[in-house]
C-alpha positions as CSV (number, residue, x, y, z in Angstrom):
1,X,0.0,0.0,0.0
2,X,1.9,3.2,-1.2
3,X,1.9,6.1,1.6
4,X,-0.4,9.2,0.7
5,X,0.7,12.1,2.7
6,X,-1.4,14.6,4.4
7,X,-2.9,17.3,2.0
8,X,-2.4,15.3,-0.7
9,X,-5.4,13.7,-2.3
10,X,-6.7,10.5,-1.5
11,X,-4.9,10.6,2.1
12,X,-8.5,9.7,3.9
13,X,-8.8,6.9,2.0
14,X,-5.0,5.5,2.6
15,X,-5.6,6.6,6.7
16,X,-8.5,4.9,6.6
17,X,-6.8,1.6,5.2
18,X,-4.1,2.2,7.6
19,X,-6.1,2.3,10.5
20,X,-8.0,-0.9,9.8
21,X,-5.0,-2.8,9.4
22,X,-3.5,-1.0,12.8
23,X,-6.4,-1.7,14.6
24,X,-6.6,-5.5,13.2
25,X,-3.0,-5.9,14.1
26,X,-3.2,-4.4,17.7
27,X,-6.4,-6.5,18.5
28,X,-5.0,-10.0,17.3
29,X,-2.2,-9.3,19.3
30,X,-3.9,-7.9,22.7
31,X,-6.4,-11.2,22.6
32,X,-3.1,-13.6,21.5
33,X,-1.1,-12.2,24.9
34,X,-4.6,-12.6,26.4
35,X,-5.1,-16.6,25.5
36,X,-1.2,-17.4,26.0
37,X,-1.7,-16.2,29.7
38,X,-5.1,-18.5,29.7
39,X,-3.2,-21.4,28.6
40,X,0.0,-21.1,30.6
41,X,-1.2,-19.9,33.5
42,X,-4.7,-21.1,33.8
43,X,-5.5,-17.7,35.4
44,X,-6.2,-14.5,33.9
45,X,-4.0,-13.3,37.0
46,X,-0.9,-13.0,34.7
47,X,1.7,-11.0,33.5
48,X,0.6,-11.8,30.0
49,X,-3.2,-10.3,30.7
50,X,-1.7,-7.1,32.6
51,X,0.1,-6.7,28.9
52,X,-3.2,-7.4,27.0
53,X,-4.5,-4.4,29.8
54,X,-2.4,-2.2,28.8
55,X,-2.5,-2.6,24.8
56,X,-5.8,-1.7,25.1
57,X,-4.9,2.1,24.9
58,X,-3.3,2.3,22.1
59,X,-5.8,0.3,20.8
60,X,-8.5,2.3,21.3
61,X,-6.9,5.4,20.6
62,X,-6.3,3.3,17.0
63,X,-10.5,2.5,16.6
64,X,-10.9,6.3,18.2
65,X,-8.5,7.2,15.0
66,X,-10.5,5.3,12.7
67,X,-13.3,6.2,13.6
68,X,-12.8,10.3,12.7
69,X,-11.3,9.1,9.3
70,X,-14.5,7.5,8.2
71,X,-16.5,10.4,9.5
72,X,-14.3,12.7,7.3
73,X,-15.3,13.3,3.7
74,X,-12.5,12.6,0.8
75,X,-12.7,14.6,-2.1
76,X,-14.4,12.8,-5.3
77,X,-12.4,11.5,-7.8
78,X,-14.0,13.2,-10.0
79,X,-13.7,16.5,-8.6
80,X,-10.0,15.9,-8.2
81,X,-9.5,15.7,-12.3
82,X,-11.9,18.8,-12.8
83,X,-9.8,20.6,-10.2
84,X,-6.4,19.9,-11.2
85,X,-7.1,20.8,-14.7
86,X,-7.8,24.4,-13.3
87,X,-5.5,24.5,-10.6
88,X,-2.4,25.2,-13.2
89,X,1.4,25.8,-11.0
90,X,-1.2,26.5,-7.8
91,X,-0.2,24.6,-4.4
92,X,-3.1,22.6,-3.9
93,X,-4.0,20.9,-0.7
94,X,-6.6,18.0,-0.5
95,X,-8.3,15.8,2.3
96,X,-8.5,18.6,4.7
97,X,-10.8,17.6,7.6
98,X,-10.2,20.4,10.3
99,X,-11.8,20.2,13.4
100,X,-13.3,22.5,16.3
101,X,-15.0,22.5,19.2
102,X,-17.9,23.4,17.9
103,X,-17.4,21.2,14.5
104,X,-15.8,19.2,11.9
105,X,-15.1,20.9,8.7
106,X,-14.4,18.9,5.6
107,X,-12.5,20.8,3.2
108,X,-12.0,18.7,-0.2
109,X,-9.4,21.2,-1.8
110,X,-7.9,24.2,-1.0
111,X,-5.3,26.6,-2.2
112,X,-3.6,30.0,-0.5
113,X,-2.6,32.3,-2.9
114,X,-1.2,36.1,-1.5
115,X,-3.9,36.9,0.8
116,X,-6.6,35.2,-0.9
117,X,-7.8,31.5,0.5
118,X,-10.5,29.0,-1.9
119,X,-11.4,25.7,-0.9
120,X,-14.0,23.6,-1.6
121,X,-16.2,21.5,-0.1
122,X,-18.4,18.4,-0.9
123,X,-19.5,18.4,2.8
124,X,-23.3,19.3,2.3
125,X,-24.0,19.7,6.4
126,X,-21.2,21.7,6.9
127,X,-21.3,25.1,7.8
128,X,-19.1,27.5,5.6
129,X,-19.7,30.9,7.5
130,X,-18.4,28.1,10.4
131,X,-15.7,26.6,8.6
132,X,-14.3,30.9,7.4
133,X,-14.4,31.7,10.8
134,X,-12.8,28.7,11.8
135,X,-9.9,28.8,9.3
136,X,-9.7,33.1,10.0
137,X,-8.8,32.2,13.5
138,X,-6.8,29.2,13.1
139,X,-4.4,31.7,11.0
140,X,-4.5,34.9,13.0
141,X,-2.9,32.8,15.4
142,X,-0.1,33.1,13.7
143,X,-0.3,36.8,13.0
144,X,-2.0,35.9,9.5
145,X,-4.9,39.2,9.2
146,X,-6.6,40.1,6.0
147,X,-7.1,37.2,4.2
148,X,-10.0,37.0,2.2
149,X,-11.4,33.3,2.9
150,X,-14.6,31.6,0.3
151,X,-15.3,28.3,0.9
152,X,-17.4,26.8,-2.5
153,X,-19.6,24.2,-2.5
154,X,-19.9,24.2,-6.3
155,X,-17.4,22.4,-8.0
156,X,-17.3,24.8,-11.1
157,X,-17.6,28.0,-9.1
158,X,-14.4,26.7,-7.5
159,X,-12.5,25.9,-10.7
160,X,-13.7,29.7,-11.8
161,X,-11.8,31.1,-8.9
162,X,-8.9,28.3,-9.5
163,X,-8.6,30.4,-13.0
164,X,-8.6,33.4,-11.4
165,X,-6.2,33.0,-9.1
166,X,-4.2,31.0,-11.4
167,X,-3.9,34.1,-13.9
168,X,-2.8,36.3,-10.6
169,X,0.1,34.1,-9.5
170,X,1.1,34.4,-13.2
171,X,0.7,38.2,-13.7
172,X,2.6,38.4,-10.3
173,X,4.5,35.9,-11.0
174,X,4.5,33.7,-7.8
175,X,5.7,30.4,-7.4
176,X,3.6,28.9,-4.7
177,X,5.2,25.5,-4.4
178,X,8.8,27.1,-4.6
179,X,7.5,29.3,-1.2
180,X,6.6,26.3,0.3
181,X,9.4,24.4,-0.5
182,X,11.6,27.2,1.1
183,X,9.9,27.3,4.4
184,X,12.1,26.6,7.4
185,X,11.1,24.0,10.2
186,X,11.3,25.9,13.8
187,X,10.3,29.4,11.6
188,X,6.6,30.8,11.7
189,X,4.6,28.1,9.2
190,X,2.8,29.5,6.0
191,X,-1.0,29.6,5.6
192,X,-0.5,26.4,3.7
193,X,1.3,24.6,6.3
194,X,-1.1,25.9,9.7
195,X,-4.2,24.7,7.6
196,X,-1.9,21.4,6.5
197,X,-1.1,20.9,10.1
198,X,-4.4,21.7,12.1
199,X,-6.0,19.1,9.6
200,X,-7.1,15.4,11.2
């Protein structure tokens, strides 16, 4: 199973996978430990059961983990193809699922671009005013003010402003992925990378 990384698309689906197989794993070897004490022992008074005891914390933070990725909504295949034929030399990010205390806001794509942030969403349930709000404050954090933040729910509204946006980073002639690339661990994180990061 090849790795997907986060913001890239398809990384709900491979998380998903990945916790399955995690979860599977850690289970079969919690109720092994478990039965070996059984059978040695005769007792569930054993070392081997305190172990089983204890690997269930991991293990439910692993069914806790899987849990939240199938709740999360992965961008459409179909959506992808449409967007990235718009998105041109944009730094796209896909498979956002941020979360709140008030919420979960799935965010299929989005892109940061100056001071101007487009995502979309295939989330029908989720609020957008929310989700702005949510992202505005997530970014002031770190000293991030003025952005102008539109969350679509139409797919070709979305590509519209991909075009748009596209022909600014050419007439301004911005390199979005080279600005990434350039960012220094330990140094304040670009919009990209706080909305990469506070993502599930």
């Amino acid at each position: 199973m090849k790795r997907v990384y986060k913001g890239d698309f398809g990384h709900i689906l491979y998380q998903r996978k990945v916790a399955i197989v995690r979860s599977l794993i850690m289970g079969g070897v919690i109720l092994g430990l478990f039965i070996i004490g059984l059978l040695i022992t005769k007792t569930n008074k054993n070392i081997f059961s305190i172990v089983a005891a204890l690997g269930c914390l991991p293990l439910g933070w692993s069914i806790i983990n899987l849990i939240m990725y199938y709740r999360a909504i992965p961008l459409a295949r179909s959506s992808y193809e449409k967007i990235t034929a718009h998105a041109g030399s944009l730094n796209m990010i896909y498979d956002l699922s941020l979360t709140s205390e008030k919420s979960t806001y799935n965010v299929g794509a989005i892109t940061v671009l100056e001071k101007n942030i487009a995502g979309y969403t295939e989330d029908m349930d989720m609020d957008i005013q929310d989700c702005q709000e949510h992202i505005k404050n997530q970014i002031s954090l770190s000293k991030y003010h003025d952005y102008t933040i539109k969350i679509f729910r139409n797919v070709d509204d979305y590509c519209r402003r991909l075009d748009q946006l596209e022909k600014l980073r050419k007439d301004h002639g911005i390199d979005p992925k080279a600005i990434e690339d350039a960012w220094v661990p330990g140094t304040i994180q670009t919009v990209s990378g706080i909305l990469e990061s506070i993502s599930l």
